[in-house]
MDAnalysis code that builds the backbone (N, CA, C; Angstrom):
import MDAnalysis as mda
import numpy as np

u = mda.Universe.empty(342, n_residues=114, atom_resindex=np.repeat(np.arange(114), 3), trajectory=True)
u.add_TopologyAttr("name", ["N", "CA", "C"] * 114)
u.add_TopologyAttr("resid", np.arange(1, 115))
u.add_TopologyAttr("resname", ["UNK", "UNK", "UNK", "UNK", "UNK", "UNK", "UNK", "UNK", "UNK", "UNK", "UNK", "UNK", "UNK", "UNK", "UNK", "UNK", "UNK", "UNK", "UNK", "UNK", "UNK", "UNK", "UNK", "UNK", "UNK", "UNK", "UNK", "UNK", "UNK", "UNK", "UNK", "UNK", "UNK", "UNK", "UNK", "UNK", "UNK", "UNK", "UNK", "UNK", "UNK", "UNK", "UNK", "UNK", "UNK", "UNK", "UNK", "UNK", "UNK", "UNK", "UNK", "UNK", "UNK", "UNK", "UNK", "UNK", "UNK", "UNK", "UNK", "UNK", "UNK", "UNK", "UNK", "UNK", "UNK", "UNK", "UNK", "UNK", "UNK", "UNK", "UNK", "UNK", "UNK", "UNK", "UNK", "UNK", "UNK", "UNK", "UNK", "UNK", "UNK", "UNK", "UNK", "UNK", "UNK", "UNK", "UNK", "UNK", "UNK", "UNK", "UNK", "UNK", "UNK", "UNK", "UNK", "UNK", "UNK", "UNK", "UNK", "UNK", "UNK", "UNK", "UNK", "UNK", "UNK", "UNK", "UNK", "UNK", "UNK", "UNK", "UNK", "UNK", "UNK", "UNK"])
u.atoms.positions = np.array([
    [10.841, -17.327, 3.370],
    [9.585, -16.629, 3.185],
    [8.500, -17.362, 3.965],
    [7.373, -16.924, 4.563],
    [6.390, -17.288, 5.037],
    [5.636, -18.135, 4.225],
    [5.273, -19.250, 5.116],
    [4.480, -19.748, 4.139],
    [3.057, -20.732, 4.399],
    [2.136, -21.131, 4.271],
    [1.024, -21.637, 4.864],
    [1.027, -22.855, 4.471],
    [0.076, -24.213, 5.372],
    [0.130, -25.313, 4.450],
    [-1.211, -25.393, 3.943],
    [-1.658, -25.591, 2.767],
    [-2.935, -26.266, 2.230],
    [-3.420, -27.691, 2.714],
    [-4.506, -28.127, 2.117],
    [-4.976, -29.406, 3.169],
    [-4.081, -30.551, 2.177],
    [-3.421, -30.481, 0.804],
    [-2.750, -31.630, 0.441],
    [-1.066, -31.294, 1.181],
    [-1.077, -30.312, 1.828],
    [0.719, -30.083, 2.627],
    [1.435, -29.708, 2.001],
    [0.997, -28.948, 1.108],
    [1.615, -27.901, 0.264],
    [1.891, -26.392, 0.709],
    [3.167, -26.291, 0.795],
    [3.479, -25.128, 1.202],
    [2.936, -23.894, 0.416],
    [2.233, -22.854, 0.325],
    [1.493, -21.973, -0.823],
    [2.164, -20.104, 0.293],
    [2.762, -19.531, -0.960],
    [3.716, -18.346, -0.103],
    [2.735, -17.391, -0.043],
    [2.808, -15.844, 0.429],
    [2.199, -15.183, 0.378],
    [1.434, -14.672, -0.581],
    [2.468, -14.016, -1.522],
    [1.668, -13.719, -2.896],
    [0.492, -14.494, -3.443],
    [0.467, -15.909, -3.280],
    [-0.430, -16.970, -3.736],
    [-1.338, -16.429, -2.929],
    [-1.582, -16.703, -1.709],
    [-2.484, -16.704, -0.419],
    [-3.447, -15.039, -1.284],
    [-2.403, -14.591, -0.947],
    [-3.201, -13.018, -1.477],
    [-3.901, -12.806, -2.708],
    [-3.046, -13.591, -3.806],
    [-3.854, -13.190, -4.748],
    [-5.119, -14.203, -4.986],
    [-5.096, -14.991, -4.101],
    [-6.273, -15.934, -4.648],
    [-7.248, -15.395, -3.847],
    [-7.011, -14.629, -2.194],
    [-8.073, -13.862, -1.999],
    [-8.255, -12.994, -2.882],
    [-7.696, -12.139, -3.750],
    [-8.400, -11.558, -4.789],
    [-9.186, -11.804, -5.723],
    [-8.617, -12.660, -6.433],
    [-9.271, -13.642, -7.360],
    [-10.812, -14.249, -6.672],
    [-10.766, -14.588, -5.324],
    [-12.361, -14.851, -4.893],
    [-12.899, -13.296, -4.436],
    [-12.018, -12.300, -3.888],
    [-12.717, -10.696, -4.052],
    [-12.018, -9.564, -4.022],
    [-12.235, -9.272, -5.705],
    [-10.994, -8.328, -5.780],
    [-11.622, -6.658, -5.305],
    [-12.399, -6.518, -4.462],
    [-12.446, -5.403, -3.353],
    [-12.163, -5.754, -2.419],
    [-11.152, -6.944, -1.728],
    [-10.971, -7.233, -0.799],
    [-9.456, -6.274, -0.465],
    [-9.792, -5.182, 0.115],
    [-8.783, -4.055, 0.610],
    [-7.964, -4.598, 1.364],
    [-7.963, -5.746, 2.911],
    [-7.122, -6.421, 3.146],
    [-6.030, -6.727, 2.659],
    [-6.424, -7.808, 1.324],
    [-5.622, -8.504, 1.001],
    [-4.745, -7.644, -0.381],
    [-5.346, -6.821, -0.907],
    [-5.123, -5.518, -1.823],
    [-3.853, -5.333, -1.314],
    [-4.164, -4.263, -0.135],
    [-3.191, -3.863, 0.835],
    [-1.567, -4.491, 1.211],
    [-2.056, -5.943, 1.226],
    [-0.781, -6.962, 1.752],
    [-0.450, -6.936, 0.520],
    [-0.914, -7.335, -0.450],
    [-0.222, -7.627, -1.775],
    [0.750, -6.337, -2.206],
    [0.386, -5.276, -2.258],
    [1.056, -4.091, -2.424],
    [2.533, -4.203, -1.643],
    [2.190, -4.449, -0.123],
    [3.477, -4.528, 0.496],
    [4.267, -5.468, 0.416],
    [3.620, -6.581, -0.081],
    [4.228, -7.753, -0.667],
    [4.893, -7.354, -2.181],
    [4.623, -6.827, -2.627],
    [5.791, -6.672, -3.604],
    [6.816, -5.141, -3.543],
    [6.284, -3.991, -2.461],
    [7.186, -3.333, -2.098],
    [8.172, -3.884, -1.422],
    [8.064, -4.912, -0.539],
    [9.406, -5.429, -0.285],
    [10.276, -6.605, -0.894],
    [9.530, -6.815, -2.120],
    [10.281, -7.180, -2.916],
    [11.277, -6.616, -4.141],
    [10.862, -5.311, -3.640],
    [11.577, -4.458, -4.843],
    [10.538, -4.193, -6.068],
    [9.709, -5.115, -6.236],
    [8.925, -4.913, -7.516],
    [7.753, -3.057, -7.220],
    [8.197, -2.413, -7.188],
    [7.729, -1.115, -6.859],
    [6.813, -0.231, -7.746],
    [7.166, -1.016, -9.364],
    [5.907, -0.789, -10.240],
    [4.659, -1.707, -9.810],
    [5.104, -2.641, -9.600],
    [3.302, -3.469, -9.250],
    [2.668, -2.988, -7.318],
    [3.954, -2.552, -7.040],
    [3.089, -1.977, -5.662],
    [2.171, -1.271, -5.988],
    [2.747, 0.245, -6.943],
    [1.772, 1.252, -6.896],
    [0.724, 1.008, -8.030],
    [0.756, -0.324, -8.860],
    [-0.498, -0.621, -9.477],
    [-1.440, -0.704, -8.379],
    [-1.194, -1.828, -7.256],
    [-2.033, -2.398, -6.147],
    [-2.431, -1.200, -5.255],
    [-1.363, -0.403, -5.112],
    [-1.775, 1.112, -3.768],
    [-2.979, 1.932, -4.965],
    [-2.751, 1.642, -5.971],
    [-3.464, 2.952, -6.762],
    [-5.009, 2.192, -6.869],
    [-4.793, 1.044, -7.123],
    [-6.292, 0.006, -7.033],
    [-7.162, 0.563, -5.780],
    [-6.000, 0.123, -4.601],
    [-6.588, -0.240, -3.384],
    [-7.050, 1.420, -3.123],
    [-6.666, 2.649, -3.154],
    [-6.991, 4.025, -3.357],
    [-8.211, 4.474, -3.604],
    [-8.369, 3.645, -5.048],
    [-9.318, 4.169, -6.273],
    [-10.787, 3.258, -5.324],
    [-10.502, 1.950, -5.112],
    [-11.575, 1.904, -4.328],
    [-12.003, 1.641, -2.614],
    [-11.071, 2.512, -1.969],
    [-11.811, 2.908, -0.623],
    [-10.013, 4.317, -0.444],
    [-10.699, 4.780, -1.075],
    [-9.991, 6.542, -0.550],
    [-9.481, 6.791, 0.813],
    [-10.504, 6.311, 1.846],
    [-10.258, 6.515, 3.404],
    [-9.136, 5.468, 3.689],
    [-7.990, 4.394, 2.877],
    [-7.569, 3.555, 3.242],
    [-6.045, 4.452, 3.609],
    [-5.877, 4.671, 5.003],
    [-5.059, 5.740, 5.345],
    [-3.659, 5.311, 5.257],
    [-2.859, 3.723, 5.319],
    [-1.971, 3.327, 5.198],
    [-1.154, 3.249, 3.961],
    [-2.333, 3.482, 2.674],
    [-1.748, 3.519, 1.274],
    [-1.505, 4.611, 1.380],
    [-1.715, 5.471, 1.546],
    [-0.968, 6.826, 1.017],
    [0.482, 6.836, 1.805],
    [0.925, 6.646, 2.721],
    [2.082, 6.309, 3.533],
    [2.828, 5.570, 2.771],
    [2.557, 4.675, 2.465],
    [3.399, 3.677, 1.723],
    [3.429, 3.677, 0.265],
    [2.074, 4.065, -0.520],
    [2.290, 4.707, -1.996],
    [3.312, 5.580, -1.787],
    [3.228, 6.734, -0.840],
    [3.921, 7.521, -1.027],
    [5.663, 7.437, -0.637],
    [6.117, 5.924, -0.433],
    [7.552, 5.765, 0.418],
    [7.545, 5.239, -1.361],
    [6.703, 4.186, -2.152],
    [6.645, 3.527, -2.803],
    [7.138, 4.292, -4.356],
    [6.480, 5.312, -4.266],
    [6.588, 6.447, -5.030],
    [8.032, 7.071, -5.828],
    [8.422, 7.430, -3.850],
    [10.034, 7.849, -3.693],
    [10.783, 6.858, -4.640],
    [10.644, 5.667, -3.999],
    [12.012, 4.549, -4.748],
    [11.499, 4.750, -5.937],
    [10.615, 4.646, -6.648],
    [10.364, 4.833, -8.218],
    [10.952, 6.698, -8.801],
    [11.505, 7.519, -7.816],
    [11.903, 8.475, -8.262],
    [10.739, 9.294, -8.519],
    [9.622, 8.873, -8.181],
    [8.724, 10.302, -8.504],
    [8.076, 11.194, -7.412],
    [9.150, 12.009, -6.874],
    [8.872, 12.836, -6.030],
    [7.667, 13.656, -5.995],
    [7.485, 14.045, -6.991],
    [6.309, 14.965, -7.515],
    [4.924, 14.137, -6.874],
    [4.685, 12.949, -7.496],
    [3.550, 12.282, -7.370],
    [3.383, 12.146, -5.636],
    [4.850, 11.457, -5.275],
    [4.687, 11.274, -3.481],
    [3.996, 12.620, -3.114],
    [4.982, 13.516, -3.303],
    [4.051, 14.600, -2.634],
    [2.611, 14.853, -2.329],
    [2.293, 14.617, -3.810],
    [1.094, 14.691, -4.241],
    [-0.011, 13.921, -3.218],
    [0.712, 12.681, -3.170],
    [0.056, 11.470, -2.819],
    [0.377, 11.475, -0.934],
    [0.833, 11.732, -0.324],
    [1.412, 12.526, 1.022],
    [0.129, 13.213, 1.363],
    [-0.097, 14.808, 0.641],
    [-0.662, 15.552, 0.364],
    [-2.235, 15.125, 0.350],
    [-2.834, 14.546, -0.135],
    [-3.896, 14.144, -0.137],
    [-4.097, 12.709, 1.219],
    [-2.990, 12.227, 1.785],
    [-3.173, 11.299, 2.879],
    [-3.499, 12.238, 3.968],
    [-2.880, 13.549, 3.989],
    [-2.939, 14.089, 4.690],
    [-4.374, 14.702, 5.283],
    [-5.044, 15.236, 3.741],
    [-6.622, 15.466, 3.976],
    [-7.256, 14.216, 4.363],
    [-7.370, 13.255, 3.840],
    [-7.588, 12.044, 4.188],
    [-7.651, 11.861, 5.742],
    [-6.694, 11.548, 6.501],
    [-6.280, 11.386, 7.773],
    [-6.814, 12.599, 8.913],
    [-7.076, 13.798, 7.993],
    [-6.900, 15.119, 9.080],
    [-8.890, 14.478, 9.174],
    [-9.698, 14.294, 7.867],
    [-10.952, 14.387, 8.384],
    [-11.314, 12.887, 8.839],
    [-10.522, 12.041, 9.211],
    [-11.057, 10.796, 9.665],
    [-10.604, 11.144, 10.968],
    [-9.548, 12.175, 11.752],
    [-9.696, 11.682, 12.830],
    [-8.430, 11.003, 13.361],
    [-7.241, 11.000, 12.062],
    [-6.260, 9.823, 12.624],
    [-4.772, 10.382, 12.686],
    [-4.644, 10.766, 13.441],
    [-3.705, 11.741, 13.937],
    [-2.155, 10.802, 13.882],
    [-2.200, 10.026, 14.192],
    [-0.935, 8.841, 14.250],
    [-0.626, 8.666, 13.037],
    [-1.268, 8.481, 11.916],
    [-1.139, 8.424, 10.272],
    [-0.975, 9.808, 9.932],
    [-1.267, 10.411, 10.119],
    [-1.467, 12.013, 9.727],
    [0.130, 12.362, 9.997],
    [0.511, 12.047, 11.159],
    [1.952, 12.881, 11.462],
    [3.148, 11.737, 10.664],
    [3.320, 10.721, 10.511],
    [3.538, 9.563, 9.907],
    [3.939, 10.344, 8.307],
    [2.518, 10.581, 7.846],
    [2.642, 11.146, 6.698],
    [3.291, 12.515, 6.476],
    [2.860, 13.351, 7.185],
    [3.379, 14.649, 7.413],
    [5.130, 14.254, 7.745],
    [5.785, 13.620, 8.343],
    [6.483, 13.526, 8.280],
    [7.491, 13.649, 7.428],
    [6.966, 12.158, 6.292],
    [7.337, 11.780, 5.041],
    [7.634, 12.915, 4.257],
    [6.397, 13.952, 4.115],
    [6.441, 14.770, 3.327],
    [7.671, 16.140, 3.702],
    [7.673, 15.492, 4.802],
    [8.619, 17.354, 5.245],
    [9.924, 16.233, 5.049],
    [10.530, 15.477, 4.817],
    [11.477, 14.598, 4.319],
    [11.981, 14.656, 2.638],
    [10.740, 15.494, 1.620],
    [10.901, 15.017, 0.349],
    [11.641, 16.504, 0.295],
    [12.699, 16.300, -1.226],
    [13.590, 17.615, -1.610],
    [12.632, 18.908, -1.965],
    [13.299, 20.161, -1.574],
    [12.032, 20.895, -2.133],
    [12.366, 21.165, -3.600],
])
């Protein structure tokens, strides 16, 4: 695993790094963001979509959570919600302008069972 040194040469892993930027600002969407994917690829897929639904609730325009809530979603089996959550990246993305996320997502969604 990745890992940084502190000034006593202590190795400190990601999760740490991240959550202590939270802990000094927990609107810090950055580090929100990493943390989410930091535990989607750990499998922990309930605390992703705590962190995607945080990071959501406060900056809406954050066009990469809905992509990944919505992959995040899938492995938790709730198709319904991905959609949902797809679905609204999609408005999202169509009025910002971001066409590369937009088809990304659109993708995803023409991927889920009907």
């Amino acid at each position: 695993m990745w890992a940084e040194w502190d000034n006593s040469g202590m190795a400190t892993n990601r999760l740490e790094i991240l959550e202590q930027m939270l802990a000094a600002d927990a609107n810090n969407t950055f580090a929100r963001y990493g943390l989410a994917m930091e535990f989607a690829k750990s499998h922990e897929y309930s605390r992703a979509m705590e962190e995607f639904r945080t990071l959501l609730a406060q900056d809406p325009n954050y066009a990469a959570a809905y992509y990944h809530g919505g992959q995040t979603l899938e492995k938790l089996g709730e198709v319904e919600e991905a959609r949902r959550i797809y679905q609204r990246g999609i408005e999202v993305t169509t009025a910002k302008g971001d066409s590369h996320t937009r088809a990304e997502i659109e993708a995803a969604l023409d991927l889920l069972p009907i």
